[in-house]
FILORO-949136 format. One record per residue (C-alpha): residue number from 0; residue in three letters; x, y, z. Coordinates in steps of 0.001 Angstrom, whole numbers. Example, Ala and Ser with C-alpha at 12.3 -4.5 7.8 and 13.67 -1.06 7.14 Angstrom:
BEGIN
  seq  type       px       py       pz
    0   ALA    12300    -4500     7800
    1   SER    13670    -1060     7140
! end
This chain:
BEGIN
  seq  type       px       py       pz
    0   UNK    42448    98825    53186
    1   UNK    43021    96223    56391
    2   UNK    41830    92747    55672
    3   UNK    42091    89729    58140
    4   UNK    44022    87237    56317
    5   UNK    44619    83198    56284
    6   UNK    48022    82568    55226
    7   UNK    48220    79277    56587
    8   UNK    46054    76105    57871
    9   UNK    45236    76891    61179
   10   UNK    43074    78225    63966
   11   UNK    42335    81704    64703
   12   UNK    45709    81920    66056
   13   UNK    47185    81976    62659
   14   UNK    45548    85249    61568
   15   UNK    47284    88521    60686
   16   UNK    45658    92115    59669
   17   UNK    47714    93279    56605
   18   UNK    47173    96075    54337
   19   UNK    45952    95203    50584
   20   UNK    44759    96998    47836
   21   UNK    40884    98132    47584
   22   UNK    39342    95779    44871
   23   UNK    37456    96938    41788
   24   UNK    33948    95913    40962
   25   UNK    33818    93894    37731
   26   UNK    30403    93383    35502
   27   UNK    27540    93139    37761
   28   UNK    29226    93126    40958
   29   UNK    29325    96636    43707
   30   UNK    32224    97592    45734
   31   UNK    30653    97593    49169
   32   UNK    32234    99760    52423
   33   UNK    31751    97214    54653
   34   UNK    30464    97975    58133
   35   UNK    30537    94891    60202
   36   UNK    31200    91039    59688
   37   UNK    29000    88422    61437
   38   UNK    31188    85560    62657
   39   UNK    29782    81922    62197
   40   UNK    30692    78212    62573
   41   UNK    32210    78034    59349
   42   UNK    34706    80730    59863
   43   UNK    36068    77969    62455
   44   UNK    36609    75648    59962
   45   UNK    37986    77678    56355
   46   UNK    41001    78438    58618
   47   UNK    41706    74822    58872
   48   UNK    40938    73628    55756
   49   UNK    37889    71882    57062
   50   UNK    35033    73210    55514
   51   UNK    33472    72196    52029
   52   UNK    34699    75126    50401
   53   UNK    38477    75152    50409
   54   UNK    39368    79030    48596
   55   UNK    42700    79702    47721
   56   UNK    45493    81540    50185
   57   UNK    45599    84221    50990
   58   UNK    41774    85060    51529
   59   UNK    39729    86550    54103
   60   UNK    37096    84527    56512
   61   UNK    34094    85551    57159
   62   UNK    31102    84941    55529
   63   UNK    28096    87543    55846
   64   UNK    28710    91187    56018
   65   UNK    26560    94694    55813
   66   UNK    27594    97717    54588
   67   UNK    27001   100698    52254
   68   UNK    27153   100533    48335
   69   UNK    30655   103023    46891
   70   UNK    30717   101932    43716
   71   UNK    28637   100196    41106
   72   UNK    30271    97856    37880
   73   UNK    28694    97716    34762
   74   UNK    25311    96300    34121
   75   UNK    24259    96291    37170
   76   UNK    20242    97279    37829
   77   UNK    18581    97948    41141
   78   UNK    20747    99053    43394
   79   UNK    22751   102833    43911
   80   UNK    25557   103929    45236
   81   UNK    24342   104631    49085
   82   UNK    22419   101998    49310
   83   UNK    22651   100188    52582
   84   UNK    22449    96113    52187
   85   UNK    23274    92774    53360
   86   UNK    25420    89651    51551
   87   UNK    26244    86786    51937
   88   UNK    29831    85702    50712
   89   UNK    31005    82362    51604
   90   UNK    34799    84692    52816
   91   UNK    36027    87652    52200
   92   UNK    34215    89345    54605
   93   UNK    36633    90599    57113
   94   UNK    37907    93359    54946
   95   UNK    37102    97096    54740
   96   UNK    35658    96553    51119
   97   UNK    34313    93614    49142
   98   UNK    33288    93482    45343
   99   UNK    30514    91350    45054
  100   UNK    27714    90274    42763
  101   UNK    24765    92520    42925
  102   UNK    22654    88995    42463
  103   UNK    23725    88372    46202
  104   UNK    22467    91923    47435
  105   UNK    19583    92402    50030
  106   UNK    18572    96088    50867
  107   UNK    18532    96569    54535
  108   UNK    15261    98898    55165
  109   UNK    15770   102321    56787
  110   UNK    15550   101976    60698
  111   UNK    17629    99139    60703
  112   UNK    21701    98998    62335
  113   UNK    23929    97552    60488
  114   UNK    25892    95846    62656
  115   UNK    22339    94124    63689
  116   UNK    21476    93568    60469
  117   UNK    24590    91696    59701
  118   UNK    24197    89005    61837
  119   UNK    20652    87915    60189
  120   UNK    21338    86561    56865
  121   UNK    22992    83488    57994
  122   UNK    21505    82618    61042
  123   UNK    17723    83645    60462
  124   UNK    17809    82880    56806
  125   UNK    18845    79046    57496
  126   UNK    16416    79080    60333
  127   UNK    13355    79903    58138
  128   UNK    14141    77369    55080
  129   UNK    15016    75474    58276
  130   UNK    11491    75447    59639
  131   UNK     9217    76083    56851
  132   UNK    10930    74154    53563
  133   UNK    12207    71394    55809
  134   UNK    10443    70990    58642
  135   UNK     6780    71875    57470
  136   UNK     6371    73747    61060
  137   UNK     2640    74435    62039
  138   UNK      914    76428    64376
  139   UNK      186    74721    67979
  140   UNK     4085    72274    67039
  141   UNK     6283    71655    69893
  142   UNK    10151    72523    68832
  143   UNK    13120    71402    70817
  144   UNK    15896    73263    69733
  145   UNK    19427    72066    70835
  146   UNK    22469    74818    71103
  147   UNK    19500    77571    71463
  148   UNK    21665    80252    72798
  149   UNK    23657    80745    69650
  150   UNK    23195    82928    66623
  151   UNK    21135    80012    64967
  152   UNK    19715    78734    68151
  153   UNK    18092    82242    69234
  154   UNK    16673    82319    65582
  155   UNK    14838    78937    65837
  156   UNK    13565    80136    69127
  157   UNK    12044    83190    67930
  158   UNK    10679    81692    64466
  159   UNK     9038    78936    66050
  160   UNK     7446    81387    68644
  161   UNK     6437    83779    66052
  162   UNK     5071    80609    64049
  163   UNK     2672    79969    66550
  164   UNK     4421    76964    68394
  165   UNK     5717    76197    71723
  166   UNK     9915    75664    71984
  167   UNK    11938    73994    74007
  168   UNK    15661    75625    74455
  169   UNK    18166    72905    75377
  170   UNK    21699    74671    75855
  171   UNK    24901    74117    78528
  172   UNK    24461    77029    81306
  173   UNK    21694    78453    83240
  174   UNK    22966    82023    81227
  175   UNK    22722    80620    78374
  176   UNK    18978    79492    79430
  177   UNK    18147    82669    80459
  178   UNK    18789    84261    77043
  179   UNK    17071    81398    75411
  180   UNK    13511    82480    77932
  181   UNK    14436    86346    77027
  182   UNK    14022    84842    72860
  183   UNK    10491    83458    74014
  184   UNK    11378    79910    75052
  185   UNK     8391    78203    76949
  186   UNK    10662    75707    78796
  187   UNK    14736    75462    78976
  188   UNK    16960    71920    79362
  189   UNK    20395    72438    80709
  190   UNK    22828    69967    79417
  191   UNK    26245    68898    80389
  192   UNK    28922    68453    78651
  193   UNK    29764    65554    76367
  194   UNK    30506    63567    75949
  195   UNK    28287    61230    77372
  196   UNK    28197    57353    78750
  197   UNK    25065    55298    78493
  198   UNK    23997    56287    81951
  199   UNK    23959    60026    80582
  200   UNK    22555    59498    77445
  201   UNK    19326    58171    78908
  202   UNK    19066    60950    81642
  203   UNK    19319    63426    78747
  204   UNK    16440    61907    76659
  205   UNK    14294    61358    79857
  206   UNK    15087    65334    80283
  207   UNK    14042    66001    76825
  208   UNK    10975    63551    77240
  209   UNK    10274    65913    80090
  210   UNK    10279    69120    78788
  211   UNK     8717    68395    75183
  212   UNK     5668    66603    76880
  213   UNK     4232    63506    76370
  214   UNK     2931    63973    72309
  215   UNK     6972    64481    71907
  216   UNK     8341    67090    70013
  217   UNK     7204    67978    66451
  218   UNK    10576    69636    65111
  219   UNK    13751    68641    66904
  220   UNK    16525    71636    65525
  221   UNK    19672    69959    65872
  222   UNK    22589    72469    65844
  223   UNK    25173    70594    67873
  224   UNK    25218    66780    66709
  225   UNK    27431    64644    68842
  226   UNK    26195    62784    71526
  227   UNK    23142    65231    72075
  228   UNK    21812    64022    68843
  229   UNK    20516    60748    70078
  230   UNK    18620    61951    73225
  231   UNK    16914    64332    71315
  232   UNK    15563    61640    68742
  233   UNK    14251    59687    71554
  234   UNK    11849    62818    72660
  235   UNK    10489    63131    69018
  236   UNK     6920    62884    68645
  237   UNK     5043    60180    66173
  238   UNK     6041    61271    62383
  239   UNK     7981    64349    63971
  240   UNK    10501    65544    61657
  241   UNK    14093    66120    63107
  242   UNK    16429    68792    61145
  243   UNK    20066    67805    60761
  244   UNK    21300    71937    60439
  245   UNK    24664    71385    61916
  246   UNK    27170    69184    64188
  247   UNK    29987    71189    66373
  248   UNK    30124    68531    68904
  249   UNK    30600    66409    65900
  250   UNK    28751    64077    63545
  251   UNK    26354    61841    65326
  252   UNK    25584    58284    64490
  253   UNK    21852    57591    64497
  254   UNK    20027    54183    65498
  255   UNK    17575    54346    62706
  256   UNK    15250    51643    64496
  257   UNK    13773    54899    66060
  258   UNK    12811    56336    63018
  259   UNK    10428    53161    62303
  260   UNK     9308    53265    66067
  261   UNK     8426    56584    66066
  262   UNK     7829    56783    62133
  263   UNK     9855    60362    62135
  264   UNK    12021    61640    59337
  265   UNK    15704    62693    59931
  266   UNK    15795    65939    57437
  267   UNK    18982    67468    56331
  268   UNK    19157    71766    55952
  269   UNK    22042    72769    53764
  270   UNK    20631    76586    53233
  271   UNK    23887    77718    51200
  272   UNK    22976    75121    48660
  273   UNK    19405    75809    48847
  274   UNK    20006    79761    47727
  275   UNK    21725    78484    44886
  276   UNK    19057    76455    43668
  277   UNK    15945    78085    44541
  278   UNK    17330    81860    45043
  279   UNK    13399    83237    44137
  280   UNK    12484    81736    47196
  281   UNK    14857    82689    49189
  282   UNK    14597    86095    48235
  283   UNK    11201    85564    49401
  284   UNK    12364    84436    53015
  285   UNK    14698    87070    53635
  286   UNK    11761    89573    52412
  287   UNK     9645    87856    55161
  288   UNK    12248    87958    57741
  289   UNK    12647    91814    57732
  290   UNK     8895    92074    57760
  291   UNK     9119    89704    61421
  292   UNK    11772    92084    62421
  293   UNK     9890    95482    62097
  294   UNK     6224    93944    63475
  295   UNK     8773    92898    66741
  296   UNK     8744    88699    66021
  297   UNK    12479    88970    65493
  298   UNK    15310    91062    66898
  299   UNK    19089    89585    66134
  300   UNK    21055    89260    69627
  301   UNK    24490    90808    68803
  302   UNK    26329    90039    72523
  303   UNK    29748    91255    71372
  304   UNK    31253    93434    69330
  305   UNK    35368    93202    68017
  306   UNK    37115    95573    65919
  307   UNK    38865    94103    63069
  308   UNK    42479    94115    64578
  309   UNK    41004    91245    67054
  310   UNK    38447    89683    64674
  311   UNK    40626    86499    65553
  312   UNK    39665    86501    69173
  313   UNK    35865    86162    67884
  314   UNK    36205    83176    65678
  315   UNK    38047    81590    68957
  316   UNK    35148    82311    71093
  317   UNK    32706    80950    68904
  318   UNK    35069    77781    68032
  319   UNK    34928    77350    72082
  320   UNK    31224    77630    71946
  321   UNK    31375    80633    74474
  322   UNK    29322    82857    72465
  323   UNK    25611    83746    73419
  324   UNK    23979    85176    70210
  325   UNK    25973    86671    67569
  326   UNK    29603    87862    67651
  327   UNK    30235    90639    65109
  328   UNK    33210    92381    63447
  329   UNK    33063    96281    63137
  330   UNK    35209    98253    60943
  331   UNK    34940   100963    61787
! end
């Protein structure tokens, strides 16, 4: 079977396809035929040895896949051969076929692509421990959401709308705005590129000010860090609650006088540690997030689609933050 393999620290450059053997389901774990790969952020950084988990080389990136059940190891209950479903991974997922844990299985319900469906775990399933476990969202709640064209932005965007609240899409291009309304954003913030002096800075929170209103924004869903981190603190509304989820423009340095100004919380989301912890309730989020899909609320953006021989060229277009929704692998 092909497999897109890290050999050596490096960028997406550094990838080769190579043919290895098909693996073997051990106790408890299928042997899935996978059908496509979602790409995310931290795909950029297990290439470069710059993510949390550091696996050993050669492996595969990617980190969320769908596909159809071959072949089932012993023990395991609940699942057939046929069965379509989606995993998360951590890597390993740009391969034809993957041996996984059955504990780590969701069944994808009939009417639903797979190559949709793969981009969804990740992205939707942070967004909703995001909003609910962290954030305590409620009906009526203004949500600025910065980097809201992406994979995880476009979830927040339609959550919080199908939550009952009004959102405010901050991203870099009108485009990228445009997608952001399509998801059911009320009002859209275009914001240049940092990084930013002083001058900038305050133009950016009097744009956020702006948009949010003057009660401030409820949830602020930070995606990008950086230098956009600050502005956005400074639109936050009186005990507002501001969700650290992720920082590509890199990790921002807060003046926490603002939290006892505006008496807000700054609330970290790690959702891969939160599956491992409290995996009943997250099987209860994804369960809710496929019923949001088929009553309309959600609908996974999947902009591009690569084959595997060029799965490279779609972890360097997310690393350049040029993608707009999801950017997915097929093999087939």
């Amino acid at each position: 079977m092909k497999a897109v393999l890290s050999k050596e620290t490096g960028g997406p450059e550094t990838l080769v396809v190579e043919e290895i053997d098909d693996p073997t389901p051990g106790k408890g774990q299928v042997l899935i035929k996978v059908a496509a790969c979602a790409i995310n952020f931290p795909d950029t950084l297990i290439i470069r040895d710059m993510y949390q988990f550091k696996p050993p080389r050669p492996f595969a990136p990617g980190g969320e896949i769908s596909g159809t059940i071959e072949a089932l190891g012993d023990g395991v209950e609940g699942f057939a051969v046929g069965d379509k479903v989606i995993c998360g991974v951590g890597n390993g997922g740009l391969q034809e076929k993957l041996a996984v844990d059955a504990a780590r299985l969701f069944k994808v319900p009939e009417g639903i692509d797979l190559v949709q469906a793969s981009a969804l775990l990740m992205t939707y399933g942070t967004t909703i421990h995001g909003l609910k476990d962290r954030g305590d969202i409620k009906e009526g709640e203004t949500v600025l959401v910065l980097g809201a064209a992406g994979g995880v932005g476009l979830s927040a965007v339609e959550l919080a709308k199908a939550y009952g609240c009004r959102v405010v899409a901050a991203v870099s291009t009108e485009e990228k705005g445009e997608t952001a309304r399509k998801a059911g954003a009320d009002e859209v913030v275009i914001y240049p590129r940092a990084p930013f002096d002083k001058d900038t800075s305050k133009q950016l929170a009097n744009d956020f000010k702006a948009a949010v209103g003057e009660g401030g924004a409820d949830i602020v869903y930070d995606i990008v860090g950086g230098d956009y981190s600050e502005p956005a603190l400074r639109s936050i509304a009186w005990e507002g609650r501001f969700l650290v989820i992720g920082f590509p423009a890199g990790i921002a340095k807060m003046p926490l006088n603002l939290t006892l100004l505006k008496s807000c919380d700054i609330r970290g989301v790690f959702w891969g540690a939160f599956t491992a912890r409290e995996p009943e309730k997250n099987k209860a989020h994804i369960a809710e997030l496929f019923d949001l899909w088929k009553a309309g609320k959600i609908s996974p953006l999947v902009s591009e689609t690569y084959p595997i021989e060029r799965a490279h060229e779609a972890i360097a277009k997310l690393e350049n933050r040029g993608a707009i929704g999801k950017l997915v692998v097929t093999m087939d």
